[in-house]
C-alpha positions in Angstrom: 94.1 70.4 129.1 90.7 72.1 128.7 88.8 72.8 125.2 91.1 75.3 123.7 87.9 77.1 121.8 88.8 80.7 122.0 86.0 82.9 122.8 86.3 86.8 121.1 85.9 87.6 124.3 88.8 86.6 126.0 90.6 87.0 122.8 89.6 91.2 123.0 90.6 91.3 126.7 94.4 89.4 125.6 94.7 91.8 123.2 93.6 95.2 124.8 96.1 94.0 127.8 99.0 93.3 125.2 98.1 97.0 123.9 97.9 98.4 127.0 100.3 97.0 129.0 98.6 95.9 132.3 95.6 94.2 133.6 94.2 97.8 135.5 95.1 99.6 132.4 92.9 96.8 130.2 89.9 96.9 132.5 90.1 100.3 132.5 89.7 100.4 128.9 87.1 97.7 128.8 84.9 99.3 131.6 85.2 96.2 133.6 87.1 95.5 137.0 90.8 94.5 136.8 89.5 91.1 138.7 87.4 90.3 135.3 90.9 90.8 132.8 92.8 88.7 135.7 90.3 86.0 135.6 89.6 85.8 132.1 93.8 85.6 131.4 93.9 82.9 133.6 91.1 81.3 131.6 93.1 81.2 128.6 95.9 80.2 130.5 94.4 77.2 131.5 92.6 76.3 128.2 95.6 76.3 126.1 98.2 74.7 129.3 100.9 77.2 129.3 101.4 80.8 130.5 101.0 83.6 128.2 101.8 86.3 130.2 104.8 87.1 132.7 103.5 89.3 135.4 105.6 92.4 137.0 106.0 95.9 135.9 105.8 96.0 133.2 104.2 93.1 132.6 106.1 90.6 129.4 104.5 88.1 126.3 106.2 84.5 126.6 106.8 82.9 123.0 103.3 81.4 123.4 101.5 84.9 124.2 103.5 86.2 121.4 101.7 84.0 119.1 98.8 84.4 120.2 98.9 88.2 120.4 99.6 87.6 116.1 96.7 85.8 116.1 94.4 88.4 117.6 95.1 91.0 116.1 94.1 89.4 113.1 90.8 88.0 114.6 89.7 91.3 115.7 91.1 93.5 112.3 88.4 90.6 110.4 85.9 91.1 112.9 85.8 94.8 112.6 86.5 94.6 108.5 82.9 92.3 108.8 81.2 95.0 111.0 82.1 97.6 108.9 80.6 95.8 106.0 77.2 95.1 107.3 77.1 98.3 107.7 77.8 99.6 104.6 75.3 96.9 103.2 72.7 98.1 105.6 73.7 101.7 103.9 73.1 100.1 100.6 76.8 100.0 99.6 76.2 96.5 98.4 80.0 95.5 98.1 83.5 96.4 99.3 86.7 96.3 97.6 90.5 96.4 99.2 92.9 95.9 96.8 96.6 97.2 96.6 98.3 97.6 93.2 102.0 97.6 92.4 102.9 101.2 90.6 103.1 100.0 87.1 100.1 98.0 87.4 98.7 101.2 88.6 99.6 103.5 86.2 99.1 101.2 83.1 95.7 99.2 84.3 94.5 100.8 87.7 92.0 103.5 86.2 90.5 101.0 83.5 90.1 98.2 85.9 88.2 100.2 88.8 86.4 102.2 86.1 84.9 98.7 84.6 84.5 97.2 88.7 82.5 100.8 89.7 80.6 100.5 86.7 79.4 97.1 87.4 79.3 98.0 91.0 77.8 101.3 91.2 77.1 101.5 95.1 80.6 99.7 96.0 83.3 100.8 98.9 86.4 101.2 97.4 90.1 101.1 99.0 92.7 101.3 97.2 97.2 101.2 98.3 100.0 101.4 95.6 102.8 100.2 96.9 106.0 98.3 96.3 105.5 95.0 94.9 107.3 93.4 97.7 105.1 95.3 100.3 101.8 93.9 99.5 102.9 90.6 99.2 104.1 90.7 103.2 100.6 92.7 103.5 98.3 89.9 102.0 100.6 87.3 104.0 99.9 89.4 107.2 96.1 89.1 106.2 96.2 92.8 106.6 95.9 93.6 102.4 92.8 91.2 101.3 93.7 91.1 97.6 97.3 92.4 96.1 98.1 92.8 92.1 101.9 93.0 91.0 104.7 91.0 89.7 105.0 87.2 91.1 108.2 87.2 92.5 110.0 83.7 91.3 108.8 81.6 94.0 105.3 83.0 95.5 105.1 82.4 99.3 103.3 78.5 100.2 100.7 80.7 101.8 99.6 82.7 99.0 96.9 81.4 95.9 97.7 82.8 92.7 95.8 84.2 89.2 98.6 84.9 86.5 97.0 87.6 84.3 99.9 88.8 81.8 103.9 88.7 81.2 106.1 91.4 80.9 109.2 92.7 79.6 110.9 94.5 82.2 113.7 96.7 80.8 116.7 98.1 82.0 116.8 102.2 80.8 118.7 105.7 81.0 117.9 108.6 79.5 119.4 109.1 76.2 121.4 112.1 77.1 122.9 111.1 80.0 126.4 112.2 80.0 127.9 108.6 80.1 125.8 106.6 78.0 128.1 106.8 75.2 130.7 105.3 77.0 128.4 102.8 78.6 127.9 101.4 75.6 131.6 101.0 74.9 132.6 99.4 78.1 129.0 98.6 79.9 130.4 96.6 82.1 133.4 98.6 83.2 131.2 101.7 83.3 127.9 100.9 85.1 129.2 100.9 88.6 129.5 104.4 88.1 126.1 104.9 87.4 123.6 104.6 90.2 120.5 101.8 90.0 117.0 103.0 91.1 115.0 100.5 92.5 112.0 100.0 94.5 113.5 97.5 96.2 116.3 94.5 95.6 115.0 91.3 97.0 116.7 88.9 99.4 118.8 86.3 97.2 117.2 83.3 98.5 113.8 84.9 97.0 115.3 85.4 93.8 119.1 84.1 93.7 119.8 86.3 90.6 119.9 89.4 92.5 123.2 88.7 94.6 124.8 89.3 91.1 122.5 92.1 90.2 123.8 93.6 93.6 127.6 93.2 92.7 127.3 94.4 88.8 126.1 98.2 90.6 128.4 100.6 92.5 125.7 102.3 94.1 121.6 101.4 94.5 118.8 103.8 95.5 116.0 101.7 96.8 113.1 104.1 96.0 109.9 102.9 96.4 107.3 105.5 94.1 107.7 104.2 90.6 107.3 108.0 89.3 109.6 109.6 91.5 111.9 106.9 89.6 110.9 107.9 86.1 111.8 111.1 87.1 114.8 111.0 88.4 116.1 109.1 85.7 114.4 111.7 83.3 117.5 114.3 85.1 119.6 112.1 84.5 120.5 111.2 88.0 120.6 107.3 87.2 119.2 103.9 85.8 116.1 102.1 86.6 113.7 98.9 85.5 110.7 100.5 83.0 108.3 98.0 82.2 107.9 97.5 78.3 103.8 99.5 78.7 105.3 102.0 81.0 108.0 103.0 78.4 105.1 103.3 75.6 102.8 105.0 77.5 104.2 107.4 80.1 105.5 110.7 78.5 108.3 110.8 81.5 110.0 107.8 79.7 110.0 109.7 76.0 113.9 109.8 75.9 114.9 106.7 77.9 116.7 103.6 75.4 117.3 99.8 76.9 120.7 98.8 77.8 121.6 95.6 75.7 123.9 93.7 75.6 123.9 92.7 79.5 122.9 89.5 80.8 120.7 91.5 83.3 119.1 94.2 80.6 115.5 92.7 80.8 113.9 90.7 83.0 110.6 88.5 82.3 107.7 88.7 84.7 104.2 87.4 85.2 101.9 89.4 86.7 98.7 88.8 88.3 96.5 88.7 91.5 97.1 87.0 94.9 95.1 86.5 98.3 95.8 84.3 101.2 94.8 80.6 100.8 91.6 79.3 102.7 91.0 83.3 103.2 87.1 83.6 103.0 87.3 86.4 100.4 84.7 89.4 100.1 82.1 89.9 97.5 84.2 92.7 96.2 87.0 90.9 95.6 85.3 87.7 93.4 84.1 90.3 91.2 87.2 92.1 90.9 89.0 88.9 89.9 86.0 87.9 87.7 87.1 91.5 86.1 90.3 91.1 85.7 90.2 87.6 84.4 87.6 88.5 81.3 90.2 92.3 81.1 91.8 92.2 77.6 95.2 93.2 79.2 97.3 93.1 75.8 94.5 94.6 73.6 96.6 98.0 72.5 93.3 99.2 70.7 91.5 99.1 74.3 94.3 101.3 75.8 94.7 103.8 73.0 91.5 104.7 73.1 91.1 105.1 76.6 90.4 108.6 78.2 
């Protein structure tokens, strides 16, 4: 076998054929001949000792090309991410931040947070996702979210380095007129299949193996991913749904929700905190939002209260 170094090069022609699908189509889009995307495919064919591609119409990825297709779309999504920050620098945007936030994090934290990171970073670039919890977990794996701030799930992915920040209490609620909540209370158990769960999602049981149980206790669940549109809906009474503890204080939405006690499922513990990929080379915006958030007095009620 030859040196399998991969040029960017023959990694950008791969990838444009993969998008494409076909060498004429590739060169086509490359302004180069369809000879040059043959040649340089059978480069890398011979570099790495096995076939990538099967030709025909249309043309088909063998398990090897597969992988490799992952892996160039990830080289060439860094490559542009690094272009487009040199030339922000050269703009005099001196630093870039891409983080995405879970929506409790969001609502309770978010504004404070970026407030203290612009403020410190006055000519910054800023983009910002809230999203499920278990969404930007998959994103920071995928190396398509650089930075992701949520719950931990129970047992973070190998892949992933950690910064624990704070706990919380994650309640189970329902609004306090809700037509069957006296009778939940009598007979919670007999009664709660009738009332549906809002979620923003219900992860698989070999991520946390307490929610196959969680799963059976409920007659119906509504995975809904916008933590609001949640509030909301259990504001109209339409169902039940996990508040975190600061959510209930804070948000007017949640002024007539009470916990369910009495359950062996009514509140749920979790740490939350930051997460990147491990080994990632991470961007000046980023070490300085984590140097934020790890000096951010996250349980100081004082700090909250009085802000705007």
């Amino acid at each position: 076998m030859q040196s399998s170094h991969l040029e960017t090069h023959e990694i950008r022609v791969f990838k444009t054929v993969c998008d494409t699908g076909g060498f004429k189509s590739a060169a086509d889009r490359l302004y180069i001949t369809q000879s040059a995307v043959s040649q340089t495919i059978a480069t890398l064919e011979r570099k790495l000792g096995t076939r990538l591609i099967e030709r025909g119409k249309p043309i088909m990825l063998t398990e090897s090309g597969r992988r490799l297709q992952t892996h160039a779309a990830r080289v060439l999504q860094e490559e542009l991410a690094v272009l487009a920050d040199i030339a922000n620098i050269r703009q005099g945007v001196s630093s870039t931040l891409q983080i995405a936030m879970s929506g409790s994090v969001s609502q309770i934290y978010g504004n404070e947070l970026l407030e203290d990171y612009c403020d410190s970073n006055p000519l910054t670039r800023l983009k910002v996702d809230v999203m499920p919890s278990r969404k930007i977990i998959q994103g920071v794996i995928a190396d398509s979210l650089e930075l992701g701030f949520g719950p931990f799930q129970q047992q973070m992915p190998a892949l992933l380095e950690t910064v624990p920040l704070y706990t919380e209490s994650r309640k189970l609620v329902i609004n306090r007129l809700h037509p069957l909540l006296e009778r939940l209370r009598e007979d919670p158990e007999g009664i709660i299949r009738e009332i549906p769960l809002m979620v923003s999602h219900l992860e698989d049981p070999d991520v946390r193996p307490a929610i196959e149980k969680l799963r059976n206790e409920f007659g119906t669940i509504w995975e809904i991913s916008n933590l609001s549109l949640r509030l909301n809906m259990a504001a109209r009474h339409l169902g039940m749904c996990y508040v975190d503890a600061r959510v209930l204080q804070d948000n007017p939405v949640c002024a007539d929700f009470v916990p369910l006690q009495g359950l062996p499922f009514s509140e749920v513990e979790l740490t939350f905190g930051l997460y990147f990929r491990k080994r990632r080379s991470l961007s000046t915006g980023a070490l300085q939002f984590i140097d934020i958030c790890r000096s951010f007095a996250f349980g100081d009620e004082t700090r909250r209260k009085s802000a705007p």
